[in-house]
Steps between C-alpha positions, in 0.01 A plus 500: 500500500098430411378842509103527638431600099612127436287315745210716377609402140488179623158392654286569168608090400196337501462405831158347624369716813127488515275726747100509468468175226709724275872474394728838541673609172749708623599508894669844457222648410219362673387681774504254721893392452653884354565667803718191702654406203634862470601492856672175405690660237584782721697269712678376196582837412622569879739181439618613155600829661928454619417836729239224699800279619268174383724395292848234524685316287391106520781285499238193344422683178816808508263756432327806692190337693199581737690445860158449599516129343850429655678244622626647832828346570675719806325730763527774307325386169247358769442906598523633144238236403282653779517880415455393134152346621422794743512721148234339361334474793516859550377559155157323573513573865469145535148428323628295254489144625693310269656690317820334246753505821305253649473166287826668337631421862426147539631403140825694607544226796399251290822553217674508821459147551493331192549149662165520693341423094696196418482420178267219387389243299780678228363846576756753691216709691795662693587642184189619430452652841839711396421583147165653632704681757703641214218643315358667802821731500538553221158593332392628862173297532216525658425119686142454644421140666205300556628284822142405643266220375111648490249472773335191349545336873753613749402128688696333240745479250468484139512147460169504722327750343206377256561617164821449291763752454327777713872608621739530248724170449657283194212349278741376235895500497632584108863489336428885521407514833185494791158562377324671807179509566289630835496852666732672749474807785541751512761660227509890637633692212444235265300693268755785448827272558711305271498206583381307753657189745258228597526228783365414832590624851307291645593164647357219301485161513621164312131484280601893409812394269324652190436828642878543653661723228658818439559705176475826363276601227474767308193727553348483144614048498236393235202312787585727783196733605474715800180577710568854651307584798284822493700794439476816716625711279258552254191599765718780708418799376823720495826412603420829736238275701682189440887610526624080583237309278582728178895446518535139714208285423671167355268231391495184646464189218363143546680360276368205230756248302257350202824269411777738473787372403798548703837495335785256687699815505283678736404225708669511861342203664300216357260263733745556822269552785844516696618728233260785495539526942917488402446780239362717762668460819855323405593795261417750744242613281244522754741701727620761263190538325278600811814755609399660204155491622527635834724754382206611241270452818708727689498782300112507436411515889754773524252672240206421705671625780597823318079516400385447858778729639360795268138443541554576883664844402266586264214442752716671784450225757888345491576692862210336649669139668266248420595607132825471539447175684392393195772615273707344760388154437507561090840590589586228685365271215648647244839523642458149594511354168785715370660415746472131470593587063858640651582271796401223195783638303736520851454149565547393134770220397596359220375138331657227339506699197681812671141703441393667807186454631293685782522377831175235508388617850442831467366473172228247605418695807434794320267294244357316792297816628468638142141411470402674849720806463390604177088485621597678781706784274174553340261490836734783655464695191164461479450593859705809442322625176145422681175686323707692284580251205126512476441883496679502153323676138419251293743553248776723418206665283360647830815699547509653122154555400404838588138356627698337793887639535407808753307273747780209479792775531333647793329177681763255418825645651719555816655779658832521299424228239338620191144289392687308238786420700249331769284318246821345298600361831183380624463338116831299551434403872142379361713239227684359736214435748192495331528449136482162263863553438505551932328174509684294299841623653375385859446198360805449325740645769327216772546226268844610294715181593202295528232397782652645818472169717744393195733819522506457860552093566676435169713811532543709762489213808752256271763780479449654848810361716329307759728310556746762721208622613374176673897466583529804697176375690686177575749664626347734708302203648758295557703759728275446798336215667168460682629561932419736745672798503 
């Protein structure tokens, strides 16, 4: 299986990543990519590792694969699939946002159901959907998307939009393939991935034919350039002082088509505005996929947890009951959304296809609140850390230099807990409340599925069963009649 030594080996291709008006040589070794992309290939080395229990036998391709890219098709695969995710998880604690289990998830549902990409105009896009599929096992790639059209006007669609060809859609159709041209949002990983799948979530309308594809590139396709957002990386000053941004800061790509052409083999739907909404939500894709996210949500509030349960020993106050009041409620929260991963997996079924899939409403009630819980996380952490992520040295310098280290060592410390001890916590609780990389994650966690009036209308309220609820009403109702007693 690909080793984290191959995917390393494999990024220096000539891809086009550009940051500051410049273009990046080498994404290993720039310091604004190096450190994620060795976290990245950590993972891969996790998976590559029989002892780690990642690993199965796929019955599409007969060789050893990532289970985290399965096809679960009983109960029990559903479960494996799940503590095959939690490992990774683990691994990053959860700061790793999209990492390859994710988009590696939704093109797993997709092989499932071949049918949903009926072929057309003499090109078999089901087959292309599978052959993809294929390749993911068994080269053990790394998928980023770009699912989002860009802020030009949320009012409208892109038909509406003045401009041509400001989202990314068909400009020419060839023997060879689509040429695309236009940009797309936001492709997490894209930068450091392998290749990347491109379409459009979002509901569009009859005038939006042109723009309702889907295909996967590869990340160095001749005409494809990515814009990376400002890295955080590269200004922290230690990975003492910055513990999260110096291991988990991916970058975040805008991504520009100047006419790439896209093969017929990799295209998976072409000018369907019903057939990029049936990718997503008649494979399952959207179901399985975010199960994978929640589970990776999971496990990073049980970190925070673990942070704001430690900062109130260090500073001796966890007796008092207001604090644990407070650690109540992050408890409560927490659990909550584990909670919601397992009884998910307890209410699962299988599809048309024999893959099992989460149960809908507990997955989309857990989503539903995602973008209040997780500000909320960080508010009682904050409140629980108070003035002393601000009473910090500068730098990990202040600790070492002998100008500084005896007045740190002897100001900076609590009974029991050494001066470094205190300041390495204080450091991590300050990069997950207060930092860039803090910043961004906020706003990532509240707007993960999308806007939340979408996660919550589209999602969680369509797969909430009202209908027994409203039933059971009726029913009560009904057993009594308006008379005196």
């Amino acid at each position: 299986m690909r080793t984290g030594a191959d995917y390393l080996a494999s990024l220096n291709d000539g891809r086009v990543v550009l940051i500051d008006g410049e273009k990046i040589d080498d994404v290993t070794t720039h310091p604004a990519f190096a450190p994620v992309t060795r976290t990245i290939a950590e993972m891969f080395d996790l998976a590559a590792d029989e002892a780690n229990g990642m690993q199965y036998v796929a019955p599409e391709t007969g060789n050893a694969a990532n289970r985290v890219f399965s096809i679960p098709r009983s109960r029990e695969e559903l479960a494996q699939r799940r503590e095959a995710i939690e490992r990774w998880a683990k691994h990053t604690h959860g700061w790793i946002g999209r990492s390859p289990d994710h988009v590696g998830t939704f093109l797993a549902a997709f092989a499932a159901h071949p049918e949903v990409f009926a072929a057309e105009g003499g090109h078999d896009f089901g087959a292309n959907v599978s052959e993809l599929y294929r390749r993911l096992l068994d080269e053990n790639l790394y998928v980023s998307y770009a699912i989002i059209p860009p802020q030009v006007s949320r009012a409208t669609t892109a038909s509406g939009w003045e401009g041509e060809y400001l989202q990314a859609g068909v400009v020419e159709e060839t023997t060879e393939g689509l040429v695309i041209r236009g940009s797309q949002m936001l492709a997490t990983g894209g930068a450091i991935a392998d290749e990347i799948f491109v379409s459009c979530i979002k509901p569009l309308g009859p005038d939006d034919k042109d723009f309702a594809v889907g295909f996967v590139v590869p990340t160095n396709a001749p005409g494809l350039k990515q814009y990376v957002r400002r890295p955080y990386i590269p200004a922290a000053t230690s990975s003492f002082d910055y513990p999260l941004t110096c291991r988990y800061d991916e970058p975040d790509s805008l991504l520009v088509f100047d006419d790439v052409l896209v093969p017929w083999d990799r295209v998976f739907v072409d000018r369907d505005t019903t057939g990029v909404r049936r990718q997503f939500f008649e494979t399952g894709a959207h179901v399985l996929g975010n199960w994978q996210a929640q589970i990776r949500f999971a496990t990073k509030l049980e970190f925070i947890a673990g942070v704001a349960r430690r900062v109130t020993q260090v500073n001796g106050v966890d007796k008092i009951p207001s604090v644990q009041e407070k650690l109540g409620e992050l408890a409560a929260l927490v659990s909550g959304v584990r909670s919601a991963v397992l009884a998910a997996e307890y209410t699962a079924e299988p599809d048309s296809a024999g893959m099992w899939l989460p149960g809908r409403q507990a997955l989309y009630g857990s989503m539903g609140l995602q973008s209040e819980i997780y500000p909320r996380v960080i508010a009682i952490l904050r409140d629980l850390v108070g003035g002393g992520v601000l009473q910090l040295p500068s730098s990990v310098k202040d600790l070492t230099s002998p100008l500084t280290s005896r007045d740190i060592e002897h100001y900076v410390q609590s009974p029991g807990v050494p001066s470094e001890e205190r300041v390495k916590l204080f450091k991590l609780a300050w990069d997950i409340i207060g930092s860039e990389f803090a910043g961004r994650h906020q706003q990532y966690e509240m707007f993960y599925a999308g806007a939340p009036f979408v996660v919550k209308g589209a999602y969680t309220y369509r797969n909430y069963d009202y209908d027994s609820a409203v039933a059971a009403v009726q029913q009560f109702t009904d057993g009594y009649k308006a008379e005196s007693e």
